[in-house]
N, C-alpha and C positions, 0 to 999 in steps of 0.2 A: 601494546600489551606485551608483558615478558612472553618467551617465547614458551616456556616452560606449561604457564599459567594457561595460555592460549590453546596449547595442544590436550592440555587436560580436559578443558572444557570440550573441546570438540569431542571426546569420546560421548558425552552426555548426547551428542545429535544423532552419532550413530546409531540411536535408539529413537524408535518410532510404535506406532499404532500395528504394524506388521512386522517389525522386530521387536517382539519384548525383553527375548532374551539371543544373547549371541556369544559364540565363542571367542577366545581369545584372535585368532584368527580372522573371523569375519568382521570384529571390532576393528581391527588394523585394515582390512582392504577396503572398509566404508569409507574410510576416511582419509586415505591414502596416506597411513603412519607405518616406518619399517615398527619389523615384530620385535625386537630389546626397547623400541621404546614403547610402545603400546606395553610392552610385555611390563616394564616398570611404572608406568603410569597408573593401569589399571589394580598393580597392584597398593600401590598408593592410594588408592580411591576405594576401594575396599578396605583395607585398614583404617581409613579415617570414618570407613560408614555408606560412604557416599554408593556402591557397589555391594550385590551381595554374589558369592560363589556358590552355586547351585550343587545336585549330588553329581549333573551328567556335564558337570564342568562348563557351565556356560555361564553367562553371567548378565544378572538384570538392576536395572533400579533400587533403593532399598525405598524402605518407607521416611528413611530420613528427607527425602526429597519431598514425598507429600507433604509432611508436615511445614517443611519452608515454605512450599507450595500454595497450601492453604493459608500464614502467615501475608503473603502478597498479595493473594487476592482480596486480603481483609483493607490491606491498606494503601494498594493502588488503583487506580483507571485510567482506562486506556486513555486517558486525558491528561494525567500525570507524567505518563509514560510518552504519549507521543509531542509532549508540548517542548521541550527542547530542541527536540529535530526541528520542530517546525522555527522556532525563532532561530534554528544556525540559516534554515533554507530562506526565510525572511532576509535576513541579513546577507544572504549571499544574491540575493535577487532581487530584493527588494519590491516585490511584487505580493499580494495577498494572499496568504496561506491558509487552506481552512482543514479542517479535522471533520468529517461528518459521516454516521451512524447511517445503517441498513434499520427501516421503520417501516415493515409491512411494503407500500407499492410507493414509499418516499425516503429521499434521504433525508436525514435530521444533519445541522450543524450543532455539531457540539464544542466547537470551539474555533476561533479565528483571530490569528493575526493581521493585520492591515498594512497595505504599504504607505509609507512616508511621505508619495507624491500625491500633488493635489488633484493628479488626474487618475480614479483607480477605480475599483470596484470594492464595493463592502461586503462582507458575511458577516451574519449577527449571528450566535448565540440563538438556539433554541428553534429559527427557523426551519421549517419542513417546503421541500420541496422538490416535485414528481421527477420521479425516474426517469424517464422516458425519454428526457430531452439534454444533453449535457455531457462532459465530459465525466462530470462525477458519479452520475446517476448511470450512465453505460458502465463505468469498470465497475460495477456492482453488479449488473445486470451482466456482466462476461462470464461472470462464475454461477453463475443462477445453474440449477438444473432446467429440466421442460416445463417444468409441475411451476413454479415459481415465476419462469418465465411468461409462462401461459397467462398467471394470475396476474403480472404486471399488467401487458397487454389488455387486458380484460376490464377491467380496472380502471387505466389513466385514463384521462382528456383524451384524446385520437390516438386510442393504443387499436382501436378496431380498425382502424384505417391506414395502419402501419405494415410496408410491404417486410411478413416476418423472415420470409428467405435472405434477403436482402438485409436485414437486421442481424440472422443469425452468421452470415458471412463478417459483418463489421465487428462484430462481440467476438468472432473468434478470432479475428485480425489481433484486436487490443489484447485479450487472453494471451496468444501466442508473443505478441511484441513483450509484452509488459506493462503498459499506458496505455491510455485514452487519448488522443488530444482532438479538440474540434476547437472552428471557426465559428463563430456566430450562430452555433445550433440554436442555444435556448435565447441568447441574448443575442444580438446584433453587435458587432463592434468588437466583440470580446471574444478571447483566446483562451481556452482550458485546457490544464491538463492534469490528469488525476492518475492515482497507483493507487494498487488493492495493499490492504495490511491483510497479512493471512495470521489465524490465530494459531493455536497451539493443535487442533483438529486438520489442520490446511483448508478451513473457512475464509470466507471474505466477506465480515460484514461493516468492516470499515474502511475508510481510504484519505488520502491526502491530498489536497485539491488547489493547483495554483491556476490566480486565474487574473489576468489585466489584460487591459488596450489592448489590441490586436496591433495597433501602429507600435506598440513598444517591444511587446513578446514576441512580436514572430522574428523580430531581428535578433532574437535570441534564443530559437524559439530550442534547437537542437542540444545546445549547452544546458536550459535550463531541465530537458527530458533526463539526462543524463543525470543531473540534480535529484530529481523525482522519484527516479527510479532509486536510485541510491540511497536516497530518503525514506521509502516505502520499505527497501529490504532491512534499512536499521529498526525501524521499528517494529517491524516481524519479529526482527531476530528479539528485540527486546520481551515483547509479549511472549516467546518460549516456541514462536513459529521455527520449524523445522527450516532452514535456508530456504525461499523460493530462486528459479535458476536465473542468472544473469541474464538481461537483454542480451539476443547476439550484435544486433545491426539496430543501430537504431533509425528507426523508417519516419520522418516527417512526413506529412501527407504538404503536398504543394502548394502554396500559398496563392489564395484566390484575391485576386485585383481589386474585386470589389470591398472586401473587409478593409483591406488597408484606407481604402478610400474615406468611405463610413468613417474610420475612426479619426481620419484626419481632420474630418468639417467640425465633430463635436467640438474640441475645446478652443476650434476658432471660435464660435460661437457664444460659447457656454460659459467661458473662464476655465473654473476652475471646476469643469462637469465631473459629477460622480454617476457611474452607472450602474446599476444597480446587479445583484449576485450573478455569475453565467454559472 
């Protein structure tokens, strides 16, 4: 992106739900822009509309912005929006990529690429299915409040039999990391790993879900996180989500002997085994 172009747009972030309006000054240290250029930018953006100058000198949004605002939402979804990312991260992996929706105490898939090998897992379209268990259904449940959390628990197939301490320490592991990834939680065999899409509120009621063989993904398992994550912040950023913050470290959990195993006997067996969604 020209550099010009880029730096403009950043001033539009340094505006939030707790900064409505801000001075020339705290516009420049949001975003860590010297003050001649914040200083000409912002007045750039003002003059074209995009900024208004207030009486106590500070400065907000204008309503040119809703109106575009509401223009997108007329003729995107998040389905639009996130399906590109997902066929670059398809194509750099090669592994199943799904798109799926927060729906009460289940995720819904609303969208799925498939990998090219004859050994993989599928996501359909329109599929619902519970929280509770999976890498995808956790990074939803990482941002949940108590109130929501409560009701999953409550709710799913063995959520009353779920140790919650123990659950609420894992949710905020993934929260804090970034990602989700599990071994054969819901599925056997299979390797997941999922990222939160935060919306324009800093919600998370969507997320990005890659998921194959355990014998294939864990030998990559660290490269593809990276992927993920990076995948997850593009599409934030696309929907108007304010920056969520970089992975610092990125933490694999350690790979258990037995999954590997597992995955190896299917496609002796099987051919060309399809397993079904993790």
């Amino acid at each position: 992106m020209i550099r010009a172009v880029s730096r403009a747009l950043a001033i539009f972030d340094a505006f939030d739900k707790d900064h409505l309006s801000l001075t020339l000054h705290e516009i420049g240290e949001r975003i860590g822009m010297p003050k001649a250029t914040t200083f000409r930018l912002v007045n750039t953006l003002e003059r074209a509309g995009f900024l208004v100058r207030r009486d106590n000198l500070e400065y907000c949004l204008s309503l040119k912005l809703v109106r575009l605002a509401g223009m997108v939402h007329s003729t995107l979804s998040i389905r639009d929006i996130a399906r590109p990312v997902m066929v670059e991260v398809n194509r750099r992996t090669s592994e199943t990529i799904a798109l799926n929706t927060l729906a009460g105490v289940e995720r819904v898939c609303i969208d799925a690429i498939d990998t090219p090998s004859p050994l993989m897992t599928i996501a359909h379209p329109g599929d619902h299915v519970p929280l509770l268990f999976g890498a995808a259904g956790r990074i939803l449940m990482a941002y949940m409040d108590d109130k929501e959390l409560s009701a999953v628990l409550k709710n799913s197939p063995g959520g009353k039999s779920i140790d919650r301490k123990a659950l609420e320490r894992e949710l905020a592991r993934f929260r804090q990391q970034g990602y989700a990834l599990t071994r054969g939680q819901r599925v056997q065999g299979i390797t997941a790993i999922a990222v939160p899409i935060f919306d324009g509120e800093g919600r998370v009621r969507n997320n990005l879900l890659l998921t194959g063989p355990s014998v294939r993904v864990d030998q990559r398992d660290t490269e593809f996180v990276d992927i993920m994550v990076e995948a997850g912040r593009d599409v934030s950023n696309r929907i108007g989500a304010s920056a969520p913050p970089r992975t610092a470290t990125v933490m694999v959990p350690v790979k258990p002997a037995t999954a590997r195993k597992t995955a190896v006997r299917k496609p002796a067996s099987a051919g060309a085994a399809k397993s079904r969604k993790a």
